[in-house]
Structures are given as structure tokens and as C-alpha cells.
Phi, psi and omega in degrees: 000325195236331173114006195229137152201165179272134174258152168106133195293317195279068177338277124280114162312144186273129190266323208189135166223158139237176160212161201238173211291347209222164155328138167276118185280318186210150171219120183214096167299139210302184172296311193270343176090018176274335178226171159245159200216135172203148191218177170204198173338298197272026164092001178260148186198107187277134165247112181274095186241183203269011174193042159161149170250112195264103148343114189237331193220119164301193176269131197252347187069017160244107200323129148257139184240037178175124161235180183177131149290163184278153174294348183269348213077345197260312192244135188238133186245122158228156188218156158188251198278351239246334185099356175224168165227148164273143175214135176255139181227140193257153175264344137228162213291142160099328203240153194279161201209170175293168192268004233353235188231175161302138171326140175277038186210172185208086159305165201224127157242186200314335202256351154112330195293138168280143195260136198273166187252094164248030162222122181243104178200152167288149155280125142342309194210065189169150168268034148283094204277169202210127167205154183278142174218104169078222177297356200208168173247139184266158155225112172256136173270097185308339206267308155272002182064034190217165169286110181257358162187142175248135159270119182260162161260297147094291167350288222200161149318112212300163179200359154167123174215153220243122178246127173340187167234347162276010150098013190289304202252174191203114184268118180223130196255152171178190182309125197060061137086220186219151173249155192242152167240179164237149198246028128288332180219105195279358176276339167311121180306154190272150163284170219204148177208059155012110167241146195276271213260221190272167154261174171185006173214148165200153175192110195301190168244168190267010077041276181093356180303322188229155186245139186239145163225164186229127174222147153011319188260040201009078178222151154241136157258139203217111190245138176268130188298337202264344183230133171286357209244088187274144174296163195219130171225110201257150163108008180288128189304010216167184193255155173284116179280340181199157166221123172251121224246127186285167179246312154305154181248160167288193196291338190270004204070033163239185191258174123305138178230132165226115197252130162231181200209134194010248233261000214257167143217145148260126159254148205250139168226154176261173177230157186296340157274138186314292202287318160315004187026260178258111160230171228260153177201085221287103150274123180233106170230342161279161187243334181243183189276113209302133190241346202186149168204150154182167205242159198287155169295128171094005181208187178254019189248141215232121143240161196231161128264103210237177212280304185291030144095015179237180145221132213268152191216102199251102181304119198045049177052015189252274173322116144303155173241336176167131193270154187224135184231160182155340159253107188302327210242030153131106143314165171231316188199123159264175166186117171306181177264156212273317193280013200031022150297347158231179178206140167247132167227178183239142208256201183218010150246357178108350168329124171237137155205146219239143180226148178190156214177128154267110187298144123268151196244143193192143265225000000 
């Protein structure tokens, strides 16, 4: 269909597996793929190389719920129930380093209660972390260790963000649609991109060409960055929950877009003609509510995670190619490997486990 397929019966082998005390909350491999990072409910949080498993945080009985590497690799970041993020700095990728110190900040809300951090990301292409706190975004400088810009949102509680991927822009989704900021000048008013109801999924494209948010209102929207005027793709049983963007483009040159709404995903392809917009191509191969999506890098091979214990690895976002089992009650959270030979997920029993295989691609 597209010109990309996987050869081999076998996609992935099971490589390593452990568990931790809790649902897996995050999973995020290092840049170069030497190590993995994983955290869960209870406040635990593991560094994984091919020849040890590291302790970096016991169990705290406070969930952390977003991790993330510096795009150099040097630095690794988390936040959650606790009110804070942590920054770990490795003296080299995979390996542990001093931890350097906690973020100098704590938040509070009016009522003295701590404001949980449940969003996180590096610029792609600077060590400026981006993270949420309540209505507004932090932008922290690794390089001086201070806060250099708070972002409001104001609307609503923050509910997701995205950093562009040449690292010019910064997307943050919530109640009444997004905001875009530019992260040459954080003072500058953000555009803004007007929703009836919450966003609550958003996800640039690789590219950088398209912005997709998914909401509350069963609508996924999609602004091409170059037309002020975004397509509306209407008719979903539910709200969207995740979105995933192909790194490869189609014949016409666009990406793939893939939403998924409980047990379903639609994959979206645009079409050459303009006034034909997207159209839609509904796959249901999961029995439970779909948890995690992404397409192996570099390819069109599309994987999913749902609630029924499997994650299904769909050849050209179409074909199952091959189901990977190991969390009876359920995944929570995958992540490839940045070279896609490997895929790590995490279970909603505390299940970690690595599947790896060198994929070919093949013409």
C-alpha cells in the first residue's frame, strides 16, 4: 500500500522481562537506545541496560507520571503526585551519574496542596524541559538551572504538550482547545487554536507540518501549521485518547495520522485533493480500551496497546503482523526503541518487558 513492509514471521522475540510493585506509569528510552527508563504508581523508578537493572527511586506510594531524556541524552526528568520533578544527570548515556538536585521549586495550590506534575518533555533540540503545573507550564534551563518562562494557560488545567519537533514551537492542550507558544520568544502571545470542548490528546507531526489534537467532544482536529483554517474529523463513538503520527510520508507526501477511542483506531491518510481532505480507515482488533499507540520509526508498521493484554504490531498500519503477550490484566504503556529493533511495554501489574529483533524494511 505504501511501499514499507516488515519481512519474518516472527517480528520480536521476548528479550528481558521484570516487575515492579505497580501499574507502569512511563516508559522512555535514552536517544542512542542504551538504556531504558521506567517508573510506576507506587513511586518507583528503574534504569534498564542490557546488562543491569538499576534502582534509581524506591517505592514512595506517590505515583510518578511522566518521564523524559534530554534529547543529548545527559539528562533524565520526572514528575508526578509528589509536586516535583527530579533531574538525574548521567556522566554518560546508560550510565549512572550524580543525580544532581531537585528542581528548586515545589508548587503549591491555593489550598497548600501539591499540584501534581503529570506532563513532561524536553526541546528536541535544547535542554529546556517543559512541564506542567495546574493551569500553567514551567520551561526549565538545564544550563542555568532556573526557571526561564512560566506559560498560563488559564483555561483549564494543562492536559498535554508537545514540542514541535525542529523545537521552534511548543503546543500545550486543555479545556477550550490549544495553545501554541514560540520558544524563541516566550513572551510573545501564543496562537491559539479554539475548541468547544477539552483537548486532551495533541501531537505534532515529524515534519513539523501538522498539529492533531484529540477531544472530549468525539472531534479529532488537524491544523496544517501553514492554513489558519483546521480540518474536523467528526463521528468517533468516544473521546480520543492518544495519537500517533508515521515518520514516513505517503505518495502525496503527508504523514499518517492515527487516533485511537476505546477499543478502536482510525487511520487517517489525507488526499490529494484538497476539498477531499482525510479519509478514514476504522481498524478494531483490540476487546479492550486501547492505551498506547506508535508507529516503529521510520516505517509504517503501526503498534497498539490495550487494556485486553495484547499489543498488536499492524503491518502498514493495516495487517496484524503479530500479537506480543505478557500482562494478563492489561498494558498501560509501550515505547520503541529510537532504531525500532526493539519495543519495551509496561503492564497495569507492574509487568516490564523488552521484545527486540533486528526488523528489516524492505522496499
Amino acid at each position: 500500500m505504501f511501499g514499507l513492509g516488515i519481512e519474518g514471521e516472527n517480528l520480536l522475540e521476548l528479550q528481558w522481562q521484570g516487575t515492579l510493585s505497580d501499574y507502569i506509569t512511563a516508559i522512555a528510552w535514552s536517544p542512542r537506545g542504551n538504556s531504558l527508563a521506567a517508573s510506576s504508581a507506587a513511586g518507583e523508578m528503574v534504569l534498564w541496560t542490557p546488562d543491569a537493572l538499576t534502582e534509581l527511586q524506591t517505592d514512595t506510594r506517590q505515583s510518578i507520571d511522566s518521564i523524559a531524556f534530554s534529547s543529548d541524552g545527559q539528562f533524565l526528568a520526572d514528575g508526578g503526585q509528589d509536586g516535583r520533578v527530579r533531574i538525574w544527570r548521567f556522566q554518560e548515556e546508560g550510565e549512572r551519574g550524580s543525580k544532581g538536585e531537585f528542581i528548586p521549586f515545589r508548587p503549591h495550590s491555593k489550598g497548600g496542596a501539591n499540584t501534581w506534575v503529570e506532563h513532561l518533555a524536553w526541546s528536541p533540540i535544547s535542554n529546556q524541559l517543559a512541564f506542567s503545573l495546574g493551569r500553567s507550564v514551567q520551561i526549565w534551563d538545564a544550563q542555568t538551572s532556573k526557571i526561564v518562562a512560566t506559560l498560563n494557560f488559564e483555561a483549564s488545567s494543562v492536559l498535554g504538550l508537545d514540542w514541535r519537533p525542529d523545537g521552534r514551537y511548543l503546543a500545550v492542550c486543555g479545556h477550550r482547545g490549544v495553545k501554541v507558544w514560540n520558544a524563541q520568544n516566550w513572551d510573545e502571545p501564543p496562537d491559539n487554536l479554539d475548541i468547544r470542548a477539552a483537548s486532551i490528546a495533541i501531537a505534532w507531526s515529524r515534519d513539523s507540518k501538522y498539529l492533531a489534537s484529540g477531544n472530549m467532544d468525539r472531534t479529532l482536529t488537524v491544523l496544517e501549521w501553514s492554513n489558519p483554517d483546521p480540518w474536523v474529523m467528526r463521528g468517533f463513538p468516544g473521546k480520543i485518547r492518544n495519537l500517533a503520527w508515521s515518520d514516513p510520508l505517503t505518495s502525496i507526501g503527508a504523514p499518517l495520522l492515527v487516533a485511537s477511542c476505546a477499543q478502536s483506531l482510525t487511520v487517517w491518510e489525507k488526499q490529494a485533493d484538497e476539498s477531499a481532505g482525510w479519509e478514514a480507515k476504522v481498524l478494531d482488533f483490540h476487546e479492550g480500551t486501547v492505551q498506547a499507540i506508535a508507529f516503529q520509526p521510520n516505517t509504517f508498521l503501526l503498534a497498539s496497546a490495550a487494556d485486553d493484554g495484547y499489543v498488536c504490531l499492524l503491518q502498514e498500519a493495516e495487517q496484524v503482523a503479530q500479537i506480543l503477550e505478557g500482562a494478563a490484566n492489561g498494558f498501560s504503556r509501550f515505547a520503541w526503541h529510537p532504531q525500532g529493533h526493539q519495543l519495551a511495554a509496561g503492564g497495569q501489574n507492574g509487568e516490564l518487558l523488552i521484545w527486540s529483533q533486528g526488523l528489516q524494511v524492505v522496499g
